[in-house]
C-alpha positions in Angstrom: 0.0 0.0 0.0 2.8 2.3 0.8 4.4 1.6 -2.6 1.3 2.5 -4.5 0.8 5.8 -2.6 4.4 6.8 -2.7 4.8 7.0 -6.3 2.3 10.0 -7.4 3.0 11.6 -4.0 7.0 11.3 -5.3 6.0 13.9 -8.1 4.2 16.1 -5.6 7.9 16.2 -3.3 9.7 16.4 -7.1 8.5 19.6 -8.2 9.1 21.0 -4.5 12.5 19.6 -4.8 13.1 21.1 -8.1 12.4 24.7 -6.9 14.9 24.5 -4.0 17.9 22.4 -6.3 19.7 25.9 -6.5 19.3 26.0 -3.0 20.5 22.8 -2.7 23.6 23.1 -4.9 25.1 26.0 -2.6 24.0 23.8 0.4 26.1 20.6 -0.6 29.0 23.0 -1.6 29.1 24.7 1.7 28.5 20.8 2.9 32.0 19.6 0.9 33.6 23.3 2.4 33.4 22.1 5.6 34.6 18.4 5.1 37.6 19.9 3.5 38.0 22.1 6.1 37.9 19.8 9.1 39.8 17.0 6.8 42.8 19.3 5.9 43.5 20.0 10.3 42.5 16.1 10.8 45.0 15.2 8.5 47.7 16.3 10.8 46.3 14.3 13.9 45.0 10.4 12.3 44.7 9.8 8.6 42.1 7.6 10.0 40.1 10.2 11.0 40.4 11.8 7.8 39.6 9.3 6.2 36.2 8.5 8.0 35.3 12.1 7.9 35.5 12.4 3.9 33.5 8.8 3.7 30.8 10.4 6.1 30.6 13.5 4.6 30.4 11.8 1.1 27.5 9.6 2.1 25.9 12.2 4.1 26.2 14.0 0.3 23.3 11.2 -0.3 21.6 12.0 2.6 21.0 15.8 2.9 18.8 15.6 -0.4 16.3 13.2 1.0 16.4 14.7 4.4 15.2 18.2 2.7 13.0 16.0 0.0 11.2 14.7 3.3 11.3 17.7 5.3 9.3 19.5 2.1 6.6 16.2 1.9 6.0 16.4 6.1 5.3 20.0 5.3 3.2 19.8 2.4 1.3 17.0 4.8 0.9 19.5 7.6 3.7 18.4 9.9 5.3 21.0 12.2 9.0 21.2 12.2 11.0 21.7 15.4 15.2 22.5 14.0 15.8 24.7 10.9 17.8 23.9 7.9 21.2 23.9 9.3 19.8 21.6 12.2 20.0 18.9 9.0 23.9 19.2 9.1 24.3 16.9 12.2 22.1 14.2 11.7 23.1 13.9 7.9 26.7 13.7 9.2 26.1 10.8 11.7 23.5 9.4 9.9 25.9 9.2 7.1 29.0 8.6 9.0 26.8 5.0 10.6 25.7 4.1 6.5 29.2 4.1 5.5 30.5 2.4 8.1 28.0 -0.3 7.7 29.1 -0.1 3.8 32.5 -0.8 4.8 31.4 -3.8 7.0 29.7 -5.5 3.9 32.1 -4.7 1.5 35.0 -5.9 4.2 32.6 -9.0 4.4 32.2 -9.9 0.6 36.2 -9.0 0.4 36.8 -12.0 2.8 34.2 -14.5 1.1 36.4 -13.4 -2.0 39.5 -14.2 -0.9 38.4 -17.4 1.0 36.3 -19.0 -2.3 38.8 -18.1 -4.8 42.3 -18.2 -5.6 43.3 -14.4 -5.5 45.4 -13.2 -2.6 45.0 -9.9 -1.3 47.7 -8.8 -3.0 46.2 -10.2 -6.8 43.4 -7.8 -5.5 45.5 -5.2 -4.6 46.8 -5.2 -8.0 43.2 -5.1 -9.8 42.3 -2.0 -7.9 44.6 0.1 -10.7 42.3 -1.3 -13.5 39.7 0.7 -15.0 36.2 -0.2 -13.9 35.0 -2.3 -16.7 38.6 -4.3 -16.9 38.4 -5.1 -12.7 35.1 -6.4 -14.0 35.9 -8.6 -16.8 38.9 -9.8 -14.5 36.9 -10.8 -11.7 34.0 -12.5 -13.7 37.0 -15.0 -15.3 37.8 -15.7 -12.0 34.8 -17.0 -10.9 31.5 -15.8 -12.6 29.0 -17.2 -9.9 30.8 -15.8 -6.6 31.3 -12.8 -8.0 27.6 -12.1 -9.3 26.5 -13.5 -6.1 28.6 -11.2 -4.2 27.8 -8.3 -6.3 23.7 -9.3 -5.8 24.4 -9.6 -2.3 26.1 -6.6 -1.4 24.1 -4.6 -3.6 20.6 -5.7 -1.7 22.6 -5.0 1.8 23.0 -1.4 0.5 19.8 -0.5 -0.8 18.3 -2.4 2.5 20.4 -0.1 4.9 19.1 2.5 3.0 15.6 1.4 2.8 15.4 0.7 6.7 17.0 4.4 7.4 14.2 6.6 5.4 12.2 6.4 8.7 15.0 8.1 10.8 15.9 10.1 7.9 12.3 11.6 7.5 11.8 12.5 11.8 15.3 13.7 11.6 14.3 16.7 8.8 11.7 17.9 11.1 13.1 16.9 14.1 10.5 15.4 15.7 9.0 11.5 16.5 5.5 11.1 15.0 4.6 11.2 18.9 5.7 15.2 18.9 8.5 14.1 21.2 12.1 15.7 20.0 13.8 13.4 17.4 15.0 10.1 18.7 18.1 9.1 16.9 17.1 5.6 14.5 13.6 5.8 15.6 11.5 3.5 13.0 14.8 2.1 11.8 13.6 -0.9 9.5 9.4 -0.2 9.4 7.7 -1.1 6.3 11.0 -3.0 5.4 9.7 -4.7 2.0 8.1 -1.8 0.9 10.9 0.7 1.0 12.9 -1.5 0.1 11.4 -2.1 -3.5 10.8 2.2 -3.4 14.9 2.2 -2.5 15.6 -0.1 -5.3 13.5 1.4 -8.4 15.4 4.8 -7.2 18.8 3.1 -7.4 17.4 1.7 -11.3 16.1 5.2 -12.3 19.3 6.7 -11.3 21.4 4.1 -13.6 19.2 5.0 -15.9 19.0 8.3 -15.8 21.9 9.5 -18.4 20.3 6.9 -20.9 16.9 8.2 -20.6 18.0 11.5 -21.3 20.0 11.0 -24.4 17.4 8.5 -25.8 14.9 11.9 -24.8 17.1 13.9 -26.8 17.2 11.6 -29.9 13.2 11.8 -29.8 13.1 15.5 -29.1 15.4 15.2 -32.7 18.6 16.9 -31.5 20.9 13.8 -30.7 23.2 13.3 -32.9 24.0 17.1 -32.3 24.1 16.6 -28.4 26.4 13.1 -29.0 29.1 15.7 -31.0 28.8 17.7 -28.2 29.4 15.3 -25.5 32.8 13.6 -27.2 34.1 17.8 -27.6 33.5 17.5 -23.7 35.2 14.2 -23.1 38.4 16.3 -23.9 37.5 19.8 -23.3 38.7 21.2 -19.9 38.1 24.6 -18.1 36.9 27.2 -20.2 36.9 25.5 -23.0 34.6 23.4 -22.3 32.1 25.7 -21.1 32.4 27.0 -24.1 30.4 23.9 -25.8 27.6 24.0 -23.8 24.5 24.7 -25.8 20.9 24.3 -25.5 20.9 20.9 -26.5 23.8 20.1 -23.6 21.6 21.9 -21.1 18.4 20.5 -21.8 20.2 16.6 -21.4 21.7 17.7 -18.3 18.5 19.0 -16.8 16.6 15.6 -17.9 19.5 14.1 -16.1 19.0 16.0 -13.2 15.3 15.4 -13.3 15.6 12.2 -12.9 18.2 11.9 -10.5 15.7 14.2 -8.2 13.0 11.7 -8.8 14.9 9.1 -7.1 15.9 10.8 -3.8 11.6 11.8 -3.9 10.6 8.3 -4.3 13.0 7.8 -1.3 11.6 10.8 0.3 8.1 10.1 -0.2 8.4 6.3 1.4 9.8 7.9 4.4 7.4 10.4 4.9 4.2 8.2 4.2 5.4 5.9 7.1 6.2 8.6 9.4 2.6 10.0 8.6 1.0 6.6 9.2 2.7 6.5 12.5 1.7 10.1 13.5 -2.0 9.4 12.9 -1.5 6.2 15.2 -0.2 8.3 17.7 -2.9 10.8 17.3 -5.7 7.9 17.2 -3.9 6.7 20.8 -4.2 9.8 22.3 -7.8 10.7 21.0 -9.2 7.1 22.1 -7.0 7.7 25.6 -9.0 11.5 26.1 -12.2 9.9 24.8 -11.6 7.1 27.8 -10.6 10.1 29.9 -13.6 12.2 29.5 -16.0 8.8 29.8 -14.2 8.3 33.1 -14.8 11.8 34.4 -18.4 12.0 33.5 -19.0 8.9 35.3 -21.3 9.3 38.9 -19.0 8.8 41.9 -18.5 5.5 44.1 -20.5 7.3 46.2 -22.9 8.5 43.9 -22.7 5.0 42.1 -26.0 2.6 42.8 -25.5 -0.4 45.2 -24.6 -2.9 42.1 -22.0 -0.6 41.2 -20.2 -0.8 44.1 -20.6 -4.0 45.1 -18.9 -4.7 41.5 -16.7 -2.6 42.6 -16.1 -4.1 45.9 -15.8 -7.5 44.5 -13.2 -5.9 42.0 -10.9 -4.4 44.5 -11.2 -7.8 46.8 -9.8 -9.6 43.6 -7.0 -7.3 43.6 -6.2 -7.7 47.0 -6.1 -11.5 46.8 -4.0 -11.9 43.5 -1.7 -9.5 45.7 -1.2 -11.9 48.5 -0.8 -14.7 45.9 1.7 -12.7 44.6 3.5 -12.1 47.9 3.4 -15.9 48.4 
């Protein structure tokens, strides 16, 4: 059910998302400022540190834009917000900073499986880390087709999962609140609606593979791509001004399809993350109704000594039940 709703309400986050990307852009910049900041003093204390800081802040990169994609849905849903934009900072740094060290964990794990089921040594592997992408791969699928796929499927479902069961936390930490009104509770709702996200998580991950294909085959049918394929080989080798200097109409309208999708991913994200936190809100709200409702029925009700005689010989009888469970208790 969540799937279903959380596709057309990903176009109503989209277009939200779309008016703020300039926003956005000067955001993550100021975001990378500060990493290299903070990573060019750690580097004199721990490389390790540094290290971990530029992995958090590069998945917290991923992070911030559903964070503000959710914040923008709880809004257009009504929800109050409780931190401002620069409250986001923090919890996209640890939130990021606990993804990537899970990431490392499962790519650490699918290393060891590697090196245990095949022949390669760490130091064969070492050596294939200089190849380009697509010869590592061909190397690693003569080794052993099967483990690798199965490592690759496995490792790839981990990811997307972590991600999936974090769009809860993500979505109370933009507004920085629990759907009980309470202050943000770090990894609240980690891993609710599970399946369902984590379908949402994976067609985000396809659109965004797909998303520089789309656009060129949307520039062939908009009957200006051979002129945009041109342009992009001048690019391959144009740098600094010069390449600038070859963007046209045709280059900015693939580059904004691009873009477009790659925002429609982080709202399908979004939206699955706010839909649950809604759902849990209005079960909150429903609690708390039923509990004044029971409240006010209570209230209204005569007095003991008000009450007729079969009233409080009920509740006689009731208290003398009490007080005997008590003493079997005691016993």
């Amino acid at each position: 059910m969540t799937l279903l709703r959380a596709i057309p309400f990903s176009l109503a986050i989209l277009w939200r998302l779309t008016l703020v990307f300039p926003f956005l852009i000067i955001g993550l910049a100021m975001f990378g400022l500060i990493a290299a900041v903070l990573m060019f003093f750690l580097a004199f204390v721990s490389p390790v540190l540094t290290f971990l800081v530029a992995l958090s802040f590069g998945v917290a990169a991923s992070v911030l834009p559903v964070m503000i994609g959710a914040r923008l849905g709880l809004q257009a849903r009504g929800a109050s917000t409780r931190n401002s934009y620069l409250g986001l900072i923090l919890p996209a740094v640890g939130y990021g900073l606990f993804e990537a060290f899970c990431v490392l964990l499962i790519f650490a794990g699918a290393l060891g499986v590697y090196l245990v089921a095949t022949p390669l040594s760490l130091q064969d592997l070492a050596q294939l880390q200089s190849m380009d992408p697509e010869l590592l791969a061909q190397q690693l699928m003569s080794v052993s087709p099967a483990i690798t796929l199965s490592l690759l499927w496995v490792g790839g479902v981990l990811v997307i999962g972590l991600r999936a069961a974090l769009l809860m936390p993500f979505a109370g930490a933009s507004v920085g609140a629990d759907p009980s009104g309470r202050a943000h509770t770090p990894f609240y709702g980690f891993g609710s609606e599970f399946i369902s996200l984590l379908i949402l998580v994976a067609i985000s991950y396809i659109l965004w593979a797909l998303a520089v294909p789309a656009a060129i085959a949307a520039s062939y049918l908009l009957g200006f791509g051979d002129n945009l394929s041109a342009a992009l080989a001048q690019l391959e080798f144009a740098q600094g001004a010069a390449a600038l200097e070859l963007l046209s109409l045709e280059t900015a309208v693939f580059i904004g399809i691009s873009v477009l999708i790659y925002l429609w991913g982080f709202s399908l994200q979004c939206a699955g993350g706010v839909l649950i936190y809604m759902n849990q809100a209005q079960a909150f709200a429903d609690q708390q109704n039923a509990f004044d409702m029971s409240l006010d029925a209570h209230l209204a009700a005569p007095s003991p000594a008000q009450a007729p005689p079969e009233r409080q010989m009920q509740s006689a009888d009731v208290m003398e039940l009490i007080r005997s469970r008590m003493e079997q208790n005691k016993r």
